[in-house]
DRENDO-1510 file (C-alpha; in Angstrom, 1 decimal, always signed):
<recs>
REC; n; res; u; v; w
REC; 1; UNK; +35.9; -104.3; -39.1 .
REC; 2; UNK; +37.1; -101.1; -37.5 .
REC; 3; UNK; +36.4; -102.4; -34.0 .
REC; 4; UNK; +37.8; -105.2; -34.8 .
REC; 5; UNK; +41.2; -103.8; -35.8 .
REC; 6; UNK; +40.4; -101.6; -32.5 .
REC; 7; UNK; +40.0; -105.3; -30.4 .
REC; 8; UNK; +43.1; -107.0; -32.1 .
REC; 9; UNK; +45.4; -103.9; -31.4 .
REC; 10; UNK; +44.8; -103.9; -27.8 .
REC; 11; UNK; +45.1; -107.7; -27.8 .
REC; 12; UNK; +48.8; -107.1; -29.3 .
REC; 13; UNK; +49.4; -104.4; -26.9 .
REC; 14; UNK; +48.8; -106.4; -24.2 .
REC; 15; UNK; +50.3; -109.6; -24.9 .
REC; 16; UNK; +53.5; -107.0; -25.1 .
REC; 17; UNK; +52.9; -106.0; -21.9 .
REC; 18; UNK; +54.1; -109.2; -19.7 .
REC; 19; UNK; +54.2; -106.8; -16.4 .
REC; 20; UNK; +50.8; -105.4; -16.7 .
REC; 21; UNK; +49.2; -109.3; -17.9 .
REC; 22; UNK; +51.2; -110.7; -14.4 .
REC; 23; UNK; +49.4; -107.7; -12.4 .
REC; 24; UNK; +45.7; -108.5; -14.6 .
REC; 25; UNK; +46.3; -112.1; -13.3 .
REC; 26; UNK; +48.8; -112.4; -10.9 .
REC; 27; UNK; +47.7; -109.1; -8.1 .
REC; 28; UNK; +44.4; -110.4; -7.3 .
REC; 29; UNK; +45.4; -113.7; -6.1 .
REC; 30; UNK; +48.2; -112.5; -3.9 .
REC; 31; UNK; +46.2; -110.0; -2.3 .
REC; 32; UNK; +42.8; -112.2; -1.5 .
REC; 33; UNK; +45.0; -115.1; -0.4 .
REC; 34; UNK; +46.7; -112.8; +1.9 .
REC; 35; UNK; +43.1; -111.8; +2.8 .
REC; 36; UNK; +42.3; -115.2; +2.9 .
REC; 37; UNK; +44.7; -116.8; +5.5 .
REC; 38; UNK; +44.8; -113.5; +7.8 .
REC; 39; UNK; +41.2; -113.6; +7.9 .
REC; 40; UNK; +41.3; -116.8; +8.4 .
REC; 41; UNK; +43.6; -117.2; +11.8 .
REC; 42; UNK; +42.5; -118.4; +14.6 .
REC; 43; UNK; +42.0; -116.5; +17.6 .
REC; 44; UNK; +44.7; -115.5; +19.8 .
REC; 45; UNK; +43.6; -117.2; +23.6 .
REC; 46; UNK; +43.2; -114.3; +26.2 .
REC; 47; UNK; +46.3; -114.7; +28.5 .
REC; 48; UNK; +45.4; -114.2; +32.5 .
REC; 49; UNK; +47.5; -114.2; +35.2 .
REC; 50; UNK; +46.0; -115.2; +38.6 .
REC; 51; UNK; +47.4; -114.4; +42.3 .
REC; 52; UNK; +46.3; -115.7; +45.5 .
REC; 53; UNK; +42.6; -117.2; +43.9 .
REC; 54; UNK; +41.5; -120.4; +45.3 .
REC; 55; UNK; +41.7; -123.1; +43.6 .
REC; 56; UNK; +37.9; -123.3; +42.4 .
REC; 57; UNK; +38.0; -120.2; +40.6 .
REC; 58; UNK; +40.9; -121.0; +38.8 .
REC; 59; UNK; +39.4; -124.1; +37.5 .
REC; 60; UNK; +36.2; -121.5; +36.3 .
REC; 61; UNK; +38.8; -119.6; +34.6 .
REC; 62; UNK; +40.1; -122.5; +32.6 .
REC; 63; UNK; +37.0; -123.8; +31.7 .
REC; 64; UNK; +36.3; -120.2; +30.2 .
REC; 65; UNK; +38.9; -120.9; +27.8 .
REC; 66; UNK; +41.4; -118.5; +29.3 .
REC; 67; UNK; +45.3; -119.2; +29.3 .
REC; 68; UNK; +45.7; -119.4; +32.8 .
REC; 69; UNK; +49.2; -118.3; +34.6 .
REC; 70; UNK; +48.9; -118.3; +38.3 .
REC; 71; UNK; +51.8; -116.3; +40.1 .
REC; 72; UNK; +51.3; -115.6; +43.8 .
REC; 73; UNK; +54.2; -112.7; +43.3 .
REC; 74; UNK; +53.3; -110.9; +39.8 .
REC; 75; UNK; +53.9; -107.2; +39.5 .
REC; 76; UNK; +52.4; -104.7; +36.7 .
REC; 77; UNK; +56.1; -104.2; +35.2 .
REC; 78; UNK; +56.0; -108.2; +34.0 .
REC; 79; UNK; +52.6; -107.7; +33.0 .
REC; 80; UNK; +54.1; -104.8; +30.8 .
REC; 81; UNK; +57.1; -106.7; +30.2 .
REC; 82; UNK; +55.3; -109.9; +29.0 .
REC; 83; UNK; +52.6; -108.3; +27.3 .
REC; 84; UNK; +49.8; -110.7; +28.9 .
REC; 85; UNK; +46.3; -109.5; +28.4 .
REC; 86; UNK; +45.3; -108.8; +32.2 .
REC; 87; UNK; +46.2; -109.8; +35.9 .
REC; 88; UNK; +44.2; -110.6; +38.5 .
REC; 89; UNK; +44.7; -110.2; +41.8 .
REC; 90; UNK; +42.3; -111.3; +44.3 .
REC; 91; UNK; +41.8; -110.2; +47.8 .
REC; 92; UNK; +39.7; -110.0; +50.9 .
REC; 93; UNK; +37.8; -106.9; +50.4 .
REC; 94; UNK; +38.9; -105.7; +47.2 .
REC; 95; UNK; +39.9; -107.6; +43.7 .
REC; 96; UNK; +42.3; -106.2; +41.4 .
REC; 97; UNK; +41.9; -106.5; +37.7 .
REC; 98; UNK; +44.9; -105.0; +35.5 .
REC; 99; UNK; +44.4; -104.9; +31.8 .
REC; 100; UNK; +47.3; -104.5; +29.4 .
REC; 101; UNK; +44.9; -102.9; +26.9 .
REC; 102; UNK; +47.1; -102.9; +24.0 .
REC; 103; UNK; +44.0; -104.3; +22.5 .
REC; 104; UNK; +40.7; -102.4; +23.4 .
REC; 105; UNK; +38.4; -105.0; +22.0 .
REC; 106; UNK; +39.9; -108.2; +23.3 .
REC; 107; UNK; +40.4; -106.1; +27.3 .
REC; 108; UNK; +36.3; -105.6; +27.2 .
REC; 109; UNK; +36.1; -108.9; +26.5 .
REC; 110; UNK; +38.1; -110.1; +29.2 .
REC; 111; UNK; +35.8; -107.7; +31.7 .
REC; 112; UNK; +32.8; -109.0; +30.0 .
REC; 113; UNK; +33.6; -112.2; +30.7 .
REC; 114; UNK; +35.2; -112.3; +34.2 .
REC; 115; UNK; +32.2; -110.0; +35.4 .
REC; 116; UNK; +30.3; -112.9; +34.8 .
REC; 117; UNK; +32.6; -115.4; +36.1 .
REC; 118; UNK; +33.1; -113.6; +39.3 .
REC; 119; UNK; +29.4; -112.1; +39.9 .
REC; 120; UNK; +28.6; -115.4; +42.1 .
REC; 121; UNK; +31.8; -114.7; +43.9 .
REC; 122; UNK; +31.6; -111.4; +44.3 .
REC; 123; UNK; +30.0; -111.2; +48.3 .
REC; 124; UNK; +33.3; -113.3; +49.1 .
REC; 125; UNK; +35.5; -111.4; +47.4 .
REC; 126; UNK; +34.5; -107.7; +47.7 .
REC; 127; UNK; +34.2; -105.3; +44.6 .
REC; 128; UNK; +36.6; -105.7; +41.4 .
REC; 129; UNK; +38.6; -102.5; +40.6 .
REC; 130; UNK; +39.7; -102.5; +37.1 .
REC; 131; UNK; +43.3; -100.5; +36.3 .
REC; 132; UNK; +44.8; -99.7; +32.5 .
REC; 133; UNK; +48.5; -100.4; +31.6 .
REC; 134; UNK; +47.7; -98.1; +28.3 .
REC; 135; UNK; +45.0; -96.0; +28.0 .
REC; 136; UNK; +41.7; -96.3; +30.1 .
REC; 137; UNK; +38.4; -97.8; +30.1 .
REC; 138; UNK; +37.3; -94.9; +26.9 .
REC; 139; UNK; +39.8; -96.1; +24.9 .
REC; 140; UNK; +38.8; -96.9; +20.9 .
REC; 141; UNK; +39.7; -99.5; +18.5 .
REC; 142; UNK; +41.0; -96.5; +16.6 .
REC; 143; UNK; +43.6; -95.4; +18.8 .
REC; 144; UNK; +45.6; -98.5; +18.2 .
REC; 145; UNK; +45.0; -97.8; +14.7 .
REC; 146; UNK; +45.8; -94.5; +14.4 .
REC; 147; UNK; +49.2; -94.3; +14.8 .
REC; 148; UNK; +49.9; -97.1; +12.5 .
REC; 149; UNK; +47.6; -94.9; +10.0 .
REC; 150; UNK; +50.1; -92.0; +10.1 .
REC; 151; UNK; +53.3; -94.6; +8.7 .
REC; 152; UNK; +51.0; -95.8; +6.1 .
REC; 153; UNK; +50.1; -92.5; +5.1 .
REC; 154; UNK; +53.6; -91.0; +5.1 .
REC; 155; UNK; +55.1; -94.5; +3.5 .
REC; 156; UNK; +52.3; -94.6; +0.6 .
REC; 157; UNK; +52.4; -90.8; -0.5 .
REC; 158; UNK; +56.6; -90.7; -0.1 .
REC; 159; UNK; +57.0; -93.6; -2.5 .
REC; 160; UNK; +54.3; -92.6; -5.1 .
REC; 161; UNK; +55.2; -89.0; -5.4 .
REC; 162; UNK; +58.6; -89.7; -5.5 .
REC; 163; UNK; +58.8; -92.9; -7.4 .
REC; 164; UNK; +56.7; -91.1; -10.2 .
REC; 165; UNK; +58.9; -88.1; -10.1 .
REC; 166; UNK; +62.3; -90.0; -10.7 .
REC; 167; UNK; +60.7; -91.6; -13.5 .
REC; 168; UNK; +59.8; -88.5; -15.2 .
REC; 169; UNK; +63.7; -87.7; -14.7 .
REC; 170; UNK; +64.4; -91.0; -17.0 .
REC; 171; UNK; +61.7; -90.6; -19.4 .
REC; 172; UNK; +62.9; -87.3; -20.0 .
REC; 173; UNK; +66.4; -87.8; -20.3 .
REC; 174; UNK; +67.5; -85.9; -17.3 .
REC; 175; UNK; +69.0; -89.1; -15.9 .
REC; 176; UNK; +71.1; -90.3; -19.1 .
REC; 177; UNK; +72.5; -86.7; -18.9 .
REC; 178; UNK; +73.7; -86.6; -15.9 .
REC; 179; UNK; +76.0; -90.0; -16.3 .
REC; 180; UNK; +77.5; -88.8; -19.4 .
REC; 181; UNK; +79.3; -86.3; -17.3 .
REC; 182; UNK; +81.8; -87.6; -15.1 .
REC; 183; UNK; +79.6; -87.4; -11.9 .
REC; 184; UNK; +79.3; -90.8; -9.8 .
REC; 185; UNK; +76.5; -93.0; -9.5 .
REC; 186; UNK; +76.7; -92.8; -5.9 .
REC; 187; UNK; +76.5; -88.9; -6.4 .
REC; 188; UNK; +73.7; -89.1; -7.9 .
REC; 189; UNK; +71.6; -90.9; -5.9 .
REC; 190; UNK; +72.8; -89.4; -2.9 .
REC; 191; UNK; +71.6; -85.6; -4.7 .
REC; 192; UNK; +68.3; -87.3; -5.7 .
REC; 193; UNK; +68.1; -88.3; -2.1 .
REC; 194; UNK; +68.3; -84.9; -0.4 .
REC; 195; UNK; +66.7; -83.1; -3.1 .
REC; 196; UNK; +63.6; -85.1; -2.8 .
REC; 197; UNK; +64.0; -86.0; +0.9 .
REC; 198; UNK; +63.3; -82.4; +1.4 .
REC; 199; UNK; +60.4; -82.3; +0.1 .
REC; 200; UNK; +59.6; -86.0; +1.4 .
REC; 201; UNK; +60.3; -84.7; +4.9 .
REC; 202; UNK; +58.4; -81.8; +4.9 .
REC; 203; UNK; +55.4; -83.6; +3.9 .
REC; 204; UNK; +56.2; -85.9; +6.5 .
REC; 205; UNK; +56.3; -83.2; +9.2 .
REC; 206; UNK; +52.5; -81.7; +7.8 .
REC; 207; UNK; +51.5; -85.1; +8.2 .
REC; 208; UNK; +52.2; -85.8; +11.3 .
REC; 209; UNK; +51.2; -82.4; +12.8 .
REC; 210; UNK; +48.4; -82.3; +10.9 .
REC; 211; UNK; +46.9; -85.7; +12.3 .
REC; 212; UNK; +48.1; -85.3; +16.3 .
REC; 213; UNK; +47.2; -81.7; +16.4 .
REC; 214; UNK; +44.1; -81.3; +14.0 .
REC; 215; UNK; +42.6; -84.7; +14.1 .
REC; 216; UNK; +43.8; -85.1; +17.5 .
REC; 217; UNK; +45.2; -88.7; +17.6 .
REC; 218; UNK; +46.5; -90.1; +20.7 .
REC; 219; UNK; +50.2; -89.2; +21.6 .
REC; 220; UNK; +51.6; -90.4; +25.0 .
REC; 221; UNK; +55.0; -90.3; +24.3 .
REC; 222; UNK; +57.4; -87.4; +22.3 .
REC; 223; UNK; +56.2; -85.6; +19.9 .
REC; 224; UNK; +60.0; -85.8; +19.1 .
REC; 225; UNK; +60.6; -89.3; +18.4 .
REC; 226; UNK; +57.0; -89.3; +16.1 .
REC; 227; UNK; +58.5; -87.1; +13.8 .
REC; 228; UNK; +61.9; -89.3; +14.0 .
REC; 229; UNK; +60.2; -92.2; +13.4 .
REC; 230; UNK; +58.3; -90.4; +10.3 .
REC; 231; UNK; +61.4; -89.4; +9.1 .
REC; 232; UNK; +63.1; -92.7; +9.2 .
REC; 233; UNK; +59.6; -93.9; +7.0 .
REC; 234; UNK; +60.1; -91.1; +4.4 .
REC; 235; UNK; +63.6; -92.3; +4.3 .
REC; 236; UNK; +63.1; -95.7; +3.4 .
REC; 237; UNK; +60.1; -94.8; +1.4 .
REC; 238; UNK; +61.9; -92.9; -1.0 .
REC; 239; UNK; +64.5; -94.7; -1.5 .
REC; 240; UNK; +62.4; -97.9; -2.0 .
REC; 241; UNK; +60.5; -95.6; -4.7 .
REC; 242; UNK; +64.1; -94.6; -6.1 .
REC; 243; UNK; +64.5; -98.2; -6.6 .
REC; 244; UNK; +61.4; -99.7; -8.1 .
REC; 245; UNK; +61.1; -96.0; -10.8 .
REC; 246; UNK; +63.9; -97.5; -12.2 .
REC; 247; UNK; +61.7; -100.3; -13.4 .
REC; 248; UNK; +58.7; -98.9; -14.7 .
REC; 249; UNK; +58.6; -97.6; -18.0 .
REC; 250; UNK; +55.6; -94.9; -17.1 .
REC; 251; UNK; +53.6; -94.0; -14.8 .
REC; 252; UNK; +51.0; -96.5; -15.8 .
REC; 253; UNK; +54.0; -99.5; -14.5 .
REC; 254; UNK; +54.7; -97.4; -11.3 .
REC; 255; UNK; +50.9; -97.3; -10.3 .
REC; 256; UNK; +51.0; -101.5; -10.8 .
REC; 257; UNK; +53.8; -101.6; -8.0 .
REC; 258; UNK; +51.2; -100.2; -5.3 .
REC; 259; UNK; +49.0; -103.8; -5.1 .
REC; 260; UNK; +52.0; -105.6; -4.4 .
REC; 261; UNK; +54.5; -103.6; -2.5 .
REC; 262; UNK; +52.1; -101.0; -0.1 .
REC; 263; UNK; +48.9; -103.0; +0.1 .
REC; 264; UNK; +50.7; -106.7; +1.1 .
REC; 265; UNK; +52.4; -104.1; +3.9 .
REC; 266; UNK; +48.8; -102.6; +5.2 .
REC; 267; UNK; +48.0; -106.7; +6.4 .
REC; 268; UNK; +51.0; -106.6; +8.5 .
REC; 269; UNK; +51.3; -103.1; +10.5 .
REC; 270; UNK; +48.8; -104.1; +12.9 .
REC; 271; UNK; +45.5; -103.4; +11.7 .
REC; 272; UNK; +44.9; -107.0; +11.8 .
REC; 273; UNK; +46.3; -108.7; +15.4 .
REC; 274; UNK; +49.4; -110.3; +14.1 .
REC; 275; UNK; +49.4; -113.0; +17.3 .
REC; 276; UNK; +46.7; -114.9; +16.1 .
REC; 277; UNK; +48.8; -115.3; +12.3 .
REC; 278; UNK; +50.0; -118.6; +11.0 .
REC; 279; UNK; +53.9; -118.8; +12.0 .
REC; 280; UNK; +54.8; -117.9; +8.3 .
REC; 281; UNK; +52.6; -115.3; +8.0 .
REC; 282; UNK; +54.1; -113.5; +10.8 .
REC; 283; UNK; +57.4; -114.2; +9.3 .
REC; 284; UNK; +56.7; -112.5; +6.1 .
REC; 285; UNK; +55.3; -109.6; +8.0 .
REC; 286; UNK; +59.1; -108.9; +9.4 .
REC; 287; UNK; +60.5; -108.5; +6.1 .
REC; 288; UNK; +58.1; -105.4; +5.4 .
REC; 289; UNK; +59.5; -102.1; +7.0 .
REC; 290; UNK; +55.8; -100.8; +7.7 .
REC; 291; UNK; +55.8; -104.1; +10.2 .
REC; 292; UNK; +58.5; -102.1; +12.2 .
REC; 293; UNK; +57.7; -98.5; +11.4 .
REC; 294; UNK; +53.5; -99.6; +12.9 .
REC; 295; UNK; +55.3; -100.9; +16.0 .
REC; 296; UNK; +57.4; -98.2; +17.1 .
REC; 297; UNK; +54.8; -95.5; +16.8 .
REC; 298; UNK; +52.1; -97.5; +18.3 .
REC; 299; UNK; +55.1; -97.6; +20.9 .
REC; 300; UNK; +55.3; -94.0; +21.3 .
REC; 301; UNK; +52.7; -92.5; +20.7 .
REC; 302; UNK; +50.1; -94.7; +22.5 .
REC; 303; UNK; +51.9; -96.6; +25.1 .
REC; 304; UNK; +54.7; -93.9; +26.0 .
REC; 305; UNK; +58.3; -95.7; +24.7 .
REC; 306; UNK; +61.2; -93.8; +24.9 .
REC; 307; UNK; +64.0; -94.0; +22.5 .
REC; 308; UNK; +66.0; -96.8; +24.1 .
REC; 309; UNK; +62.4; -98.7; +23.4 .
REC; 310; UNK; +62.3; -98.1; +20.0 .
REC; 311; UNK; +66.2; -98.1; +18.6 .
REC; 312; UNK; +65.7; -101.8; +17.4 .
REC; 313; UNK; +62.8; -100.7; +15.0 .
REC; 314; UNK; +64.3; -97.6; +14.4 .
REC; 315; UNK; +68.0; -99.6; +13.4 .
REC; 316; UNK; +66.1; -102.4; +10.9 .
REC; 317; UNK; +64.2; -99.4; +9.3 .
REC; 318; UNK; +67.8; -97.6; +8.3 .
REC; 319; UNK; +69.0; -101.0; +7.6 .
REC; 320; UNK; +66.3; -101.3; +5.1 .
REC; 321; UNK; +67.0; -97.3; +3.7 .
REC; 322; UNK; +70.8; -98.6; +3.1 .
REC; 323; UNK; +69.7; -101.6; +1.4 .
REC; 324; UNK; +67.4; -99.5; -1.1 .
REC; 325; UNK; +69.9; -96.9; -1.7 .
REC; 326; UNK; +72.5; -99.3; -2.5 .
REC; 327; UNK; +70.5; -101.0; -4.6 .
REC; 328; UNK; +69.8; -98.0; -6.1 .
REC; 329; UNK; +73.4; -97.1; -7.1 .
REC; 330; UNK; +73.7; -100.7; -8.5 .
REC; 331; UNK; +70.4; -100.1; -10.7 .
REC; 332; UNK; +72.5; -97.3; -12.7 .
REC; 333; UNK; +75.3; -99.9; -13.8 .
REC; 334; UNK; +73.0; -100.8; -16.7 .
REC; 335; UNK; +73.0; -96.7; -18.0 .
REC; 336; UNK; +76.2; -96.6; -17.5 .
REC; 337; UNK; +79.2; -98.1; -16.2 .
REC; 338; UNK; +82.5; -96.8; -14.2 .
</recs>
């Protein structure tokens, strides 16, 4: 009988609970469906652009299953600009291969597979050089990865720390203090902001030094606009963690946000190629900041960009931070209103 009254209590407790029942049933299913469909893309076609091949080879190519663009006049800036998988140039005595290699995996499969194509040909044509856009020939899976890593990492521990922090402000009656002075809601956000943004950014800056100087993950570009770009992350972080505390209850309620806010955002930052998504899956990946946040430091830090070749990323990511903080400031009408 005593487990019993044990058994119904919880029942009770939970049937109270609608947030935690939705996350018991609902969670699961959004994330392996999402697993589902990304894992389920097909294949993004290898994109090669051909100069001056005769006709014969070309028509190898094809058959390969290659998407074949043949440009007598093709320079390695529009292979940069266009972000095609690899250019071939053929010659006389010497055969050019450029490889964007903005993908490691999918470049060694384009050698792989053009060594055999061309290995009959290869007493007419001479030798095959092979040159890198990004990187080189001993570049890893993992440096495309790691930069990305570093967002994820400053994004996830930002919003958690702080989101559990600002709730311990309102379970503790800080917060309900505060508005019955005379202070405004914007002023108080925008204290909670810098207070914690300290803190937020100098976690941000161990982070990041921490993972390029210790664990030594590729940086071709400014160390500079990494920790800009970090910053900008932290920023929307915590304000998106400002945001969402103010709808949890405990700490419990703030933990249930992490399936369906962070780990939707991991599936779209470029750990899985985004190219060979559904059309609505990529467009759900561009309303996630960590879609923008991955691609401007797997700009800079593995493929060199400058500022000018990030400011787009860099202006949606403060668009999202002024969205969240406003947000924020309307979240307090319902403690109190001015």
């Amino acid at each position: 009988m005593r487990i019993g009254a044990i058994v119904t209590r919880i029942i009770q407790q939970m049937k109270r609970d609608k947030r935690t029942l939705a996350l018991l049933f609902f969670a699961p299913l959004l994330v392996l469906s999402l697993m589902y469909f990304i894992f389920n893309s097909n294949e993004a076609k290898i994109t090669l652009v051909v100069s001056d091949a005769p006709a014969p080879l070309i028509e190898k190519l094809k058959n390969a299953d290659f998407l074949i663009v043949v440009d007598d006049h093709f320079t390695k800036k529009q292979l940069q600009d266009k972000e095609y998988d690899g250019w071939l140039a053929i010659e006389p005595n010497s055969s050019k291969l450029t490889l964007l290699n903005d993908d490691p995996s999918q470049s060694k499969a384009l050698t792989m597979q053009l060594a055999q194509i061309l290995q009959p040909s290869q007493a007419v044509m001479g030798s095959l050089k092979t040159d890198y856009v990004y990187g080189d020939e001993d570049t890893a899976i993992f440096d495309i990865f790691s930069p990305m890593l570093i967002g994820f990492f400053v994004f996830f521990f930002v919003f958690l720390i702080t989101g559990i922090a600002l709730l311990k402000e309102r379970t503790s009656g800080t917060l309900e203090r505060l508005l019955a002075t005379p202070i405004k809601r914007s002023e108080i956000v925008a204290g909670y902001m810098v207070g914690y943004g300290l803190f937020a950014f100098l976690q941000t800056i161990i982070i990041v030094l921490f993972g390029i100087y210790v664990l030594d993950i590729v940086h071709v570009g400014s160390i500079w606009l990494v920790l800009l770009i970090n910053m900008v992350v932290a920023l929307v972080s915590l304000s998106l963690g400002a945001l969402l505390s103010s709808f949890a209850a405990s700490e419990f309620q703030m933990m249930q946000f992490i399936p369906l806010i962070i780990v939707p955002q991991v599936f779209f930052s470029g750990i899985f190629p985004l190219d060979s998504m559904a059309e609505w899956l990529q467009n759900i990946g561009r309303i996630m900041p960590l879609y923008y946040a991955a691609d401007a430091l797997n700009g800079v830090m593995y493929k060199g960009y400058a500022f000018p070749d990030i400011i787009l990323n860099l202006s949606i990511l403060a668009c999202f931070a002024i969205v969240f903080i406003t947000l924020n400031i309307i979240s307090l009408k319902k403690y109190r209103s001015l």
